[in-house]
C-alpha positions in Angstrom: -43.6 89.0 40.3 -45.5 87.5 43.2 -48.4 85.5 42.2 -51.3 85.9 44.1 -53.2 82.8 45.4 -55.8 81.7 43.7 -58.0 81.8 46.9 -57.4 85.1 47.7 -59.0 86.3 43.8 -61.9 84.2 44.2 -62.3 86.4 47.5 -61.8 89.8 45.9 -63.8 88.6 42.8 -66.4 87.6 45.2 -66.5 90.9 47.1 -66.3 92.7 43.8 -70.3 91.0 42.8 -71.4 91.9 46.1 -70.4 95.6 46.0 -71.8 95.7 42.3 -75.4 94.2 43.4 -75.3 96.6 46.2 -74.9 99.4 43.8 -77.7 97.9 41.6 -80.1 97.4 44.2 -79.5 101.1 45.4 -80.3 102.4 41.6 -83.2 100.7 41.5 -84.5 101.4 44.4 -83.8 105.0 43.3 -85.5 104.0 40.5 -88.5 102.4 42.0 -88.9 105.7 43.6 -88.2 108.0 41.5 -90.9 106.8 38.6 -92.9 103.8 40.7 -95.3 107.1 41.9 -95.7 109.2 38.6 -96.3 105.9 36.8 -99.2 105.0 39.6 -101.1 108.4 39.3 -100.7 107.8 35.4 -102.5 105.0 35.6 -104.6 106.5 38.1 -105.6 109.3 35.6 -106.0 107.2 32.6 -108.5 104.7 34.7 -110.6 108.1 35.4 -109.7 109.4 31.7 -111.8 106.1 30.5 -114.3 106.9 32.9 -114.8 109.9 31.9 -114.9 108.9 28.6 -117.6 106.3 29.3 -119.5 109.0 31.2 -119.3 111.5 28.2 -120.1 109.0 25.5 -123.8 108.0 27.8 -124.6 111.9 27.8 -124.0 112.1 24.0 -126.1 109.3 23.6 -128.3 110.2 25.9 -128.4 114.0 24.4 -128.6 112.9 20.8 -132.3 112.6 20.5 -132.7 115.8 22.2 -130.7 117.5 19.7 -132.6 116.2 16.9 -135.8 116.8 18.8 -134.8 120.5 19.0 -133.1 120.7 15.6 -136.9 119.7 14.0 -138.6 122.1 16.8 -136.5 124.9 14.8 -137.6 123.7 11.5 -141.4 123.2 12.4 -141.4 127.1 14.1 -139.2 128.2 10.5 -141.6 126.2 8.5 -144.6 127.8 10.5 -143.2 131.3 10.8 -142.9 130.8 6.6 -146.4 129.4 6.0 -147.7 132.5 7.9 -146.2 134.9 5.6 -147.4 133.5 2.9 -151.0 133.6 4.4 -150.1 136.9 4.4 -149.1 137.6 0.9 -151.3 135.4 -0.7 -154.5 137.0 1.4 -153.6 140.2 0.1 -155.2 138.9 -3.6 -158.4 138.0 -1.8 -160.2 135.1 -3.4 -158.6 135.5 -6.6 -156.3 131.9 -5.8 -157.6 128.8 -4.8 -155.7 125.4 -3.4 -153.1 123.8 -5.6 -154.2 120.2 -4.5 -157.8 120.8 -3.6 -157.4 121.7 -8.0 -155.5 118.7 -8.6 -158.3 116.5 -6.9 -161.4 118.3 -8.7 -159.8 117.5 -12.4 -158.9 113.4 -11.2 -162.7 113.4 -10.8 -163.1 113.8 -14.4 -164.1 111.1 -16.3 -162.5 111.5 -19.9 -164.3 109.7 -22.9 -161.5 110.1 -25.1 -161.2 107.4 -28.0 -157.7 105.6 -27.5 -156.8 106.2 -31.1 -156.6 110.2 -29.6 -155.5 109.3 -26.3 -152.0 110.8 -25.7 -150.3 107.5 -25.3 -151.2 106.1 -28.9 -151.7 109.6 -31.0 -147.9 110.6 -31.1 -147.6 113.1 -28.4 -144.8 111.0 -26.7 -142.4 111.2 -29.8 -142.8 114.9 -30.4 -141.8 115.1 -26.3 -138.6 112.8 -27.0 -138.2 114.9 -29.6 -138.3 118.1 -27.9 -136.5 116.9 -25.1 -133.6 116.5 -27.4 -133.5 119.5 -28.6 -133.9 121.5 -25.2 -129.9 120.6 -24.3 -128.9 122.9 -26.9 -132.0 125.3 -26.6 -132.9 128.2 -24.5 -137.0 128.0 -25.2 -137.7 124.7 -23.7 -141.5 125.4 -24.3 -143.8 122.2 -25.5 -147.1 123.6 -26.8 -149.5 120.9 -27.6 -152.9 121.9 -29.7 -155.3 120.1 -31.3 -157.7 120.8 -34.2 -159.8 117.4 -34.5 -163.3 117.9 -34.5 -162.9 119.8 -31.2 -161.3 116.8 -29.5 -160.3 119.2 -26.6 -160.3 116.7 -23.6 -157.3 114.7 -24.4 -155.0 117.6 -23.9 -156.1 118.5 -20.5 -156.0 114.8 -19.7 -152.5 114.5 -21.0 -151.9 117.4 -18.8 -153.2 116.2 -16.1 -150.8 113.3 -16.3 -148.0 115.4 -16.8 -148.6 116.8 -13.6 -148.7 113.1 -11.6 -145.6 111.8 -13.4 -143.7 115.1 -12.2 -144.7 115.0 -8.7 -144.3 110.9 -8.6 -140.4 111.9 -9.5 -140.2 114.5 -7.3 -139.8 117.1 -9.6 -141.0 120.7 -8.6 -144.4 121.6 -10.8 -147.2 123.6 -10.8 -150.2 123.9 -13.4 -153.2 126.1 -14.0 -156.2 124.8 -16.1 -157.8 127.1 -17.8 -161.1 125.5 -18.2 -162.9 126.2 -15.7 -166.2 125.0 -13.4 -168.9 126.8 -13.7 -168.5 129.3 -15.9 -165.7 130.8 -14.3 -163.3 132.6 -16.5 -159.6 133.9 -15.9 -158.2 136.4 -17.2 -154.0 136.6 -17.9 -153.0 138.0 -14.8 -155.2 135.8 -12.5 -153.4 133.1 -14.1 -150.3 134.5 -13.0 -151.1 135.0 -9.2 -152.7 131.6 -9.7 -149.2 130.2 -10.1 -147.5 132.5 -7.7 -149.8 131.3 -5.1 -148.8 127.5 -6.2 -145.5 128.5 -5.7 -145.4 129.6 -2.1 -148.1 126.8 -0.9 -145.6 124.3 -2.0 -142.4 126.1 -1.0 -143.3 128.5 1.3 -139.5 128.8 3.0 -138.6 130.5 0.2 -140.2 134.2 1.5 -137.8 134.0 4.1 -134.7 134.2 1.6 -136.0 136.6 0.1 -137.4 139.4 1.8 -137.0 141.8 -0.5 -139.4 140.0 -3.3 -141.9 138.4 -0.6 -143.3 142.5 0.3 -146.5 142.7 1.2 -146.6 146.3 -0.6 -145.2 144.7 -3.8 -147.9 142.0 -3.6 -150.7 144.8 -3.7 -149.3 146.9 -6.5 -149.8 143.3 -8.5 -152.4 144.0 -10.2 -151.6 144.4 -13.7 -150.0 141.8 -16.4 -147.0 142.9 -16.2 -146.3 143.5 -12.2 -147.8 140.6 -11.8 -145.4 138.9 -14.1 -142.4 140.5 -12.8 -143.4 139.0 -9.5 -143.5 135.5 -10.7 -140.4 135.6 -12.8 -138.9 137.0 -9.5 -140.1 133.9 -7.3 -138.9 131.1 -10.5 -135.6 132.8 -10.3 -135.0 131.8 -6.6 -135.9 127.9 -7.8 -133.6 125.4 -8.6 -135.9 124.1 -11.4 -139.9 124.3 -11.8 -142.1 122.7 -14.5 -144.9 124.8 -15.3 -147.9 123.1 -16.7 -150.6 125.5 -18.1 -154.2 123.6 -19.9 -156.3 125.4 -22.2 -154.7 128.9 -22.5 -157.2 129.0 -25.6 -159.5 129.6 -23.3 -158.0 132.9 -21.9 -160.6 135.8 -21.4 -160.0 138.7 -23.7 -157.8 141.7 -22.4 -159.5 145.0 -21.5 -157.5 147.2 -23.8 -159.4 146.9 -26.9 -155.9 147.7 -28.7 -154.6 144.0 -28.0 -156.3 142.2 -30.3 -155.3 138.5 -29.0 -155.6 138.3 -25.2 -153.1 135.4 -25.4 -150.3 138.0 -26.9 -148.9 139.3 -23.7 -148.9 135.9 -22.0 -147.4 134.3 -24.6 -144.7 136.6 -25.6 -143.9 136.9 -21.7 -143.8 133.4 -21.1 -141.2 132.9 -24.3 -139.5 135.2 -21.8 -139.6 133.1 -18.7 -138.9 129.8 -20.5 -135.3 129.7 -20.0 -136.1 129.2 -15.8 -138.2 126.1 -16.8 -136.8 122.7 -16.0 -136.5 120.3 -19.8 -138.3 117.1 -18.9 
């Protein structure tokens, strides 16, 4: 076998590298062209991508307080459009309801003389309430009647109540309240009471009538004019509450019913509001 010089296969070897870096360069040149241009308008679109981006992210910012600006423009025109129909509704009574704070302000101007030996906060009232409020988890008549018989120490019930009604509202706990003892001679009978309350009811929540359409009707609001429709009504507008604490002062006071066959005018309050007790929040 003839050997070949080495001379002559450093030579081929040598030609051999140079045809195989020619092929290289041709693939990637094939390369460079083939992706160079897709990968430049890539990067082309994701530079304007970000811009875009930054662009949207300024009119989101820049939109944001608008949006809440119109979001509580809709709840100021619901808020309004409710507070109109209750206008509405409650105007249909005449001036049979007054003003749930204007009430609230006229009994802090009292001045109670009440000896602290009978004020609420040393003459026991408090444990009966723990009491009570123990056994309203188990019970369906959460109803705390207070009464007093000494020596017609009357005041330090309504003051109790009217305390009742602060601590409530402090803890943001929906209440309303009728006192029974009223200015000037003034007297109320059952269902008065009632509207009274209904009337509380709306002032404080008055987005309510637009839930419920069929219970806020103007029509249903004139046929209210007996104890029992009017009662009806009100057990209609506690149903649509979460919770409510009803605070009423003085129902001793109540004015005696027309029919001369109901000897108590407190009997068809009372036994109705036994009735209405299981909607009433235990505090």
């Amino acid at each position: 076998m003839e050997r070949i010089p080495a001379r002559h296969l450093y030579l081929a070897f040598q030609e051999f590298c140079f045809s195989l870096r020619e092929i290289f360069d041709k693939g990637l040149a094939e390369l460079y062209v083939h992706t160079a241009d897709p990968l430049r308008r890539l990067t082309k679109y994701y530079a304007q991508g970000i811009v875009d981006l930054s662009h949207l992210s300024k009119q989101l910012e820049g939109s944001g307080p608008k949006l809440r600006l119109h979001s509580e423009q809709q709840e100021n025109s619901r808020l309004a459009q409710a507070q109109h129909l209750v206008s509405d509704l409650i105007d249909v009574w005449d001036d049979e309801v007054g003003d749930l704070e204007h009430e609230l302000q006229l009994w802090d101007t009292l001045r109670f003389s009440t000896e602290l030996r009978y004020h609420w906060s040393h003459n026991g009232i408090l444990y009966s309430l723990l009491d009570w409020r123990r056994l309203c988890d188990n019970s369906q008549n959460p109803i705390f009647w207070i009464c007093s018989e000494s020596n017609g120490r009357r005041s330090l019930m309504t003051e109790f109540s009217i305390n009742l009604v602060r601590v409530c509202q402090s803890q943001g706990q929906f209440v309303t309240f009728a006192f029974w003892d009223r200015p000037y001679g003034v007297e109320w009978t059952p269902t008065q009471l009632l509207k009274q309350l209904v009337a509380h009811i709306l002032n404080q929540e008055p987005n309510i009538v637009i839930s419920g359409p069929s219970v806020f009707d103007l029509r249903r609001f004139r046929n209210a004019t007996s104890f029992d429709s009017a009662f009806r009504l009100l057990q209609s507008i506690i149903a649509m509450l979460d919770s409510i604490v009803l605070v009423i002062d003085r129902i001793d006071l109540c004015t005696p019913h027309p029919d001369p066959a109901i000897t108590s005018s407190r009997q068809p309050l009372c036994t109705h509001y036994l009735c209405l007790s299981g909607r009433i929040r235990r505090v």
